[in-house]
MARVEX-886157 format. One line per 10 residues: for each residue x, y, z of N, C-alpha, C, O, CB. Coordinates in steps of 0.2 Angstrom, whole numbers, plus 5000, padded with zeros to 4 digits. Glycine has a CB too. Example, Ala and Ser with C-alpha at 12.3 -4.5 7.8 and 13.67 -1.06 7.14 Angstrom:
2
5066,4972,5039,5062,4978,5039,5066,4984,5039,5071,4983,5042,5057,4978,5045 ~ 5064,4989,5035,5068,4995,5036,5064,5000,5039,5067,5006,5040,5070,4997,5029
***
This chain:
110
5036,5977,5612,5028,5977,5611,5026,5983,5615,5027,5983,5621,5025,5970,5613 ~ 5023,5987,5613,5021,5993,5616,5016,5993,5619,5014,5999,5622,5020,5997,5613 ~ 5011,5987,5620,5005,5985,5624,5009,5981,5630,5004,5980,5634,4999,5981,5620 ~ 5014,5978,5631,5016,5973,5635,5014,5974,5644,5012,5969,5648,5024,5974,5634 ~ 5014,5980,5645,5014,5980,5653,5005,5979,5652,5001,5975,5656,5018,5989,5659 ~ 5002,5983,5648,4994,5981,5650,4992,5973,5648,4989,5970,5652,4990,5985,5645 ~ 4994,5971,5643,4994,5962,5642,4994,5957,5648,4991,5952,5649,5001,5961,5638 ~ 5002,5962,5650,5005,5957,5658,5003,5957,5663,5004,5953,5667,5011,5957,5660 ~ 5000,5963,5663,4999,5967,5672,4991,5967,5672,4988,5971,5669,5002,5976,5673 ~ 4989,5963,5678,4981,5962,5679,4982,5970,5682,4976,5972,5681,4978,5955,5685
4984,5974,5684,4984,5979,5691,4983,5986,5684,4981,5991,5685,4993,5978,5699 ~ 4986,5984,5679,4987,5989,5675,4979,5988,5670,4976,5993,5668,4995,5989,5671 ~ 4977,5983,5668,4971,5982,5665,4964,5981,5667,4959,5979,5664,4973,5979,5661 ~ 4966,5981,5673,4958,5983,5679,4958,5989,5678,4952,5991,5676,4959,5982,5688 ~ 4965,5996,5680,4964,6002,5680,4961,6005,5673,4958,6010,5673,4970,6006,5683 ~ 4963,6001,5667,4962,6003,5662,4954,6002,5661,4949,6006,5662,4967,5999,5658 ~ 4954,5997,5660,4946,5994,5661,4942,5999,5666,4937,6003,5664,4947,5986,5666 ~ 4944,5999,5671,4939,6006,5675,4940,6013,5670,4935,6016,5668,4943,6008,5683 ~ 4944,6014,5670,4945,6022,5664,4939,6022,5657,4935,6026,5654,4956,6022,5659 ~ 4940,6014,5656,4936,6014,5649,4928,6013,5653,4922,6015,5650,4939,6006,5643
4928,6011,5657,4920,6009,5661,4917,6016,5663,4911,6016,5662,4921,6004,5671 ~ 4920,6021,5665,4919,6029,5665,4919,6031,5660,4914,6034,5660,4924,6033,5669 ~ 4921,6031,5653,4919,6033,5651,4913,6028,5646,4911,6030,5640,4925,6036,5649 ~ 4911,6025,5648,4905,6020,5646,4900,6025,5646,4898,6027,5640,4903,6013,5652 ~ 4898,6028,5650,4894,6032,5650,4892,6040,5644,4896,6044,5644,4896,6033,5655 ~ 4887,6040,5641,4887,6043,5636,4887,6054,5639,4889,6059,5637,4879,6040,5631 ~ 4885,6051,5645,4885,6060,5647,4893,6060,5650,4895,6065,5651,4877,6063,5653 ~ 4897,6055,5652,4902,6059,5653,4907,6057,5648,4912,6060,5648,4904,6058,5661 ~ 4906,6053,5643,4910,6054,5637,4907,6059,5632,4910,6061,5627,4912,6047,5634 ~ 4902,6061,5633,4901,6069,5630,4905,6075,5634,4908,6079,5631,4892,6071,5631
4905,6075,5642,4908,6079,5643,4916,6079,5642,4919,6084,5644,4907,6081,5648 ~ 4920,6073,5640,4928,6070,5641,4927,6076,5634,4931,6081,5633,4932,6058,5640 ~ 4921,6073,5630,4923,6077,5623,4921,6086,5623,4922,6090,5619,4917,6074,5616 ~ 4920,6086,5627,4918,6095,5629,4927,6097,5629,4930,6100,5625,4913,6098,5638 ~ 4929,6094,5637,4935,6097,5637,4940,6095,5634,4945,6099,5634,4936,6097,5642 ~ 4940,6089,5629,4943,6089,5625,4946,6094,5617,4951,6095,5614,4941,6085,5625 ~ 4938,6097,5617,4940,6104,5612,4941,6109,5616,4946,6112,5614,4935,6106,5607 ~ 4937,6110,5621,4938,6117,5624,4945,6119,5629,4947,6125,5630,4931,6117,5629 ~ 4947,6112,5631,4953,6113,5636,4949,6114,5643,4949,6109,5648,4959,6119,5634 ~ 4946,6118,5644,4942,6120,5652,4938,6126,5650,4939,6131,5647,4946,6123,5659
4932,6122,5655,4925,6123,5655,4922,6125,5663,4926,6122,5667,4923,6116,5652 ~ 4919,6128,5666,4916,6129,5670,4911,6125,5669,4908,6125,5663,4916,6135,5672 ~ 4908,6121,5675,4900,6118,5677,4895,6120,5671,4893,6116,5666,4897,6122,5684 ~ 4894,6127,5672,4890,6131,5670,4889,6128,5661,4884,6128,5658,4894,6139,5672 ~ 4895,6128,5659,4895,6129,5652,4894,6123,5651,4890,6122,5647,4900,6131,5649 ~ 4898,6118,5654,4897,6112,5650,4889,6109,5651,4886,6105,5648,4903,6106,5652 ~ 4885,6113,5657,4878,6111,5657,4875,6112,5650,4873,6108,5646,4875,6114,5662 ~ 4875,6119,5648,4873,6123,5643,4875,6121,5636,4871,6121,5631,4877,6130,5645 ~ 4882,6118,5637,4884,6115,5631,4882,6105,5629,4883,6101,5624,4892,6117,5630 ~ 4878,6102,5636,4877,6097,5634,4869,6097,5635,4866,6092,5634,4882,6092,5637
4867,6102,5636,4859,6105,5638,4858,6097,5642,4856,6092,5641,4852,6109,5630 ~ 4860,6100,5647,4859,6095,5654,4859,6100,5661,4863,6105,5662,4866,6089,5653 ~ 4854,6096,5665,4855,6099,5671,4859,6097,5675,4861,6092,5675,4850,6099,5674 ~ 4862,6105,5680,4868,6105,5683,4870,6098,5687,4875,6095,5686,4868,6110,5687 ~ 4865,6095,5692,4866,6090,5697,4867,6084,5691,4870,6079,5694,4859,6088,5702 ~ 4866,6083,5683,4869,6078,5681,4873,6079,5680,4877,6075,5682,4867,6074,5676 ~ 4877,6085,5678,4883,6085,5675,4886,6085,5682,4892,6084,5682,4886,6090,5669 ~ 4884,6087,5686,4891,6088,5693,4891,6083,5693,4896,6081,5690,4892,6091,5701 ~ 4885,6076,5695,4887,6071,5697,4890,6065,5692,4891,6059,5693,4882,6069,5701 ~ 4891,6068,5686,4895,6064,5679,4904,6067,5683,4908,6064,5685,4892,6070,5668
4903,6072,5682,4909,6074,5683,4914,6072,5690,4920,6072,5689,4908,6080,5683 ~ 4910,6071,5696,4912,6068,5702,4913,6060,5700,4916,6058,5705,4906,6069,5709 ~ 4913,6056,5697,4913,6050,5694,4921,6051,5690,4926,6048,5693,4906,6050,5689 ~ 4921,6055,5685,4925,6056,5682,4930,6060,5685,4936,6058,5684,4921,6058,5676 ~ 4930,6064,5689,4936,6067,5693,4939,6060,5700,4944,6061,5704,4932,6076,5697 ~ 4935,6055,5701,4936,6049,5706,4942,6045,5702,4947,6043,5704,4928,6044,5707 ~ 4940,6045,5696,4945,6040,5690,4952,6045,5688,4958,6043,5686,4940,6039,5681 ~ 4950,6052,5690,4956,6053,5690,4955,6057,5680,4960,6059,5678,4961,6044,5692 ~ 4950,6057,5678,4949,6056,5671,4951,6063,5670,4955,6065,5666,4942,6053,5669 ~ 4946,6068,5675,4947,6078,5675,4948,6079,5681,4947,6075,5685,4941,6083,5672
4952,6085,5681,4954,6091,5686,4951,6096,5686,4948,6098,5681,4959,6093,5686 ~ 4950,6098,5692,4946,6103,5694,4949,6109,5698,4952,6109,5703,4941,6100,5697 ~ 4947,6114,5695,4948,6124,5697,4946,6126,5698,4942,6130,5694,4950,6128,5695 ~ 4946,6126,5708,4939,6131,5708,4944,6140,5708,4950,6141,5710,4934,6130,5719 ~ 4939,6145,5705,4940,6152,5704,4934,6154,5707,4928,6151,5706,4941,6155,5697 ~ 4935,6159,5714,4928,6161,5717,4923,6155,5719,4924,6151,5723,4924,6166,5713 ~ 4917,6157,5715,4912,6154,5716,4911,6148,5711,4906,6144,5712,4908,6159,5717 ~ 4915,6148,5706,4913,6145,5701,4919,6138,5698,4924,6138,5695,4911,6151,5697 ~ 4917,6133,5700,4921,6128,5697,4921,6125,5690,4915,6124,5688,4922,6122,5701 ~ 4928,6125,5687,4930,6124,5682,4936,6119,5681,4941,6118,5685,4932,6130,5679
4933,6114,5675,4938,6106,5673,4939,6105,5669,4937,6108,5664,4936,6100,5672 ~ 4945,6102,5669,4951,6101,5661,4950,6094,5661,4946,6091,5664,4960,6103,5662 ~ 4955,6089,5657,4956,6083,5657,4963,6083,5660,4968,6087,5658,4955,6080,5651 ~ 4963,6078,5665,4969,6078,5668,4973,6071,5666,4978,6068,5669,4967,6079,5675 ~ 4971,6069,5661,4975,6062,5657,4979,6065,5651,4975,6067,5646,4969,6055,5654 ~ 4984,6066,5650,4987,6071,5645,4986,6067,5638,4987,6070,5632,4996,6074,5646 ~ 4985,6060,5638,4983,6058,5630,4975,6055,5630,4974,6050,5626,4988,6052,5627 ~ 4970,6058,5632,4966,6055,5633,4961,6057,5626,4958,6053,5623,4964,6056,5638 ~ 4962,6064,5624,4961,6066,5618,4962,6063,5612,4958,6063,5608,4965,6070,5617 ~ 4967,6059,5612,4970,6054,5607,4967,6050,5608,4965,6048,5602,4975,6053,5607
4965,6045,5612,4959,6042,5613,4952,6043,5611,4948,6039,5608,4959,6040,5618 ~ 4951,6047,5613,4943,6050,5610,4945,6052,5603,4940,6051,5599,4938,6058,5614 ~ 4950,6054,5600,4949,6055,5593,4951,6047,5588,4950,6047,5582,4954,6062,5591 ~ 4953,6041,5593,4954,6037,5589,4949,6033,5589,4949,6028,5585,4960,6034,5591 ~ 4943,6033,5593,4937,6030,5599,4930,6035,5591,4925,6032,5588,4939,6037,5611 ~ 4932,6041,5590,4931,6044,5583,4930,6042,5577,4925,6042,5575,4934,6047,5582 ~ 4935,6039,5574,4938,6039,5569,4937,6030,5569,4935,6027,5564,4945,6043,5569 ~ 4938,6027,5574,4936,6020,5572,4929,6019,5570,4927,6015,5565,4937,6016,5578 ~ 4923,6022,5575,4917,6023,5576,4914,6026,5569,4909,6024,5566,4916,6026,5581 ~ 4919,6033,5566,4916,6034,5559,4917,6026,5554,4913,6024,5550,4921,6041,5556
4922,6025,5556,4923,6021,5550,4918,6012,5551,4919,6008,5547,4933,6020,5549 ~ 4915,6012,5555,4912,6007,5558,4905,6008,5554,4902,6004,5551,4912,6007,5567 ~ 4904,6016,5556,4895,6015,5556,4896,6018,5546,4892,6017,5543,4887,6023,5565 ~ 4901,6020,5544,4901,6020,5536,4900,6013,5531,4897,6012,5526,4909,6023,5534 ~ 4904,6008,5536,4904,6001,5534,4898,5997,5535,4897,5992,5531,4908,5999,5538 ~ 4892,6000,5540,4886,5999,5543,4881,6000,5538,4876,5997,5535,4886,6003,5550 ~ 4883,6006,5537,4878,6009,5528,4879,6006,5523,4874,6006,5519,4880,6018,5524 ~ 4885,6002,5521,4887,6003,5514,4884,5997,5514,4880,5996,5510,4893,6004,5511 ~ 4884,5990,5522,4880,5983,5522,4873,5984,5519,4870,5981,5514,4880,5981,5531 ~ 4870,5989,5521,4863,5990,5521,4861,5990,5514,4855,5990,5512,4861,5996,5525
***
């Protein structure tokens, strides 16, 4: 069963559960989805790209770099984040594609 240790393991589906609780949030699962297309992003940009001011997205991002969720590179003066979960992508694009197919289902009720 390919779910088994999360099924069995309270210690594994608390951490899970917290990962999914971080990303509860709509400004920092807008930015999981920034760097999910971009790969990395400086501050700067992803403010620009989620037109949000800097102190929200840093303090989205200090949240989300606590979980372990992105990594961070500082160059000079300027710091820059990736995703530091190597299938988390796959999650937002399954997190996608369920959601499309939810709110299609949602219209056709109507």
């Amino acid at each position: 069963m390919p779910f088994e240790r999360l099924a069995n393991d309270l210690a594994v589906a608390e951490h899970r559960a917290h990962v999914l609780k971080a990303l509860g949030n709509p400004v920092r699962l807008r930015i999981a989805a920034q760097l999910a297309d971009a790969k990395e992003l400086s501050v700067g940009e992803l403010c620009k790209a989620l037109d949000l001011p800097q102190a929200r997205v840093s303090q989205a991002l200090g949240t989300l770099r606590l979980m372990g969720i992105v990594a961070p590179r500082r160059e000079g003066n300027f710091h820059f984040y990736s995703l530091a979960m190597p299938h988390l992508e796959d999650l937002l694009f399954c997190l996608s594609r369920s959601c499309d197919v939810a709110d299609s289902k949602i219209r056709q009720a109507r």
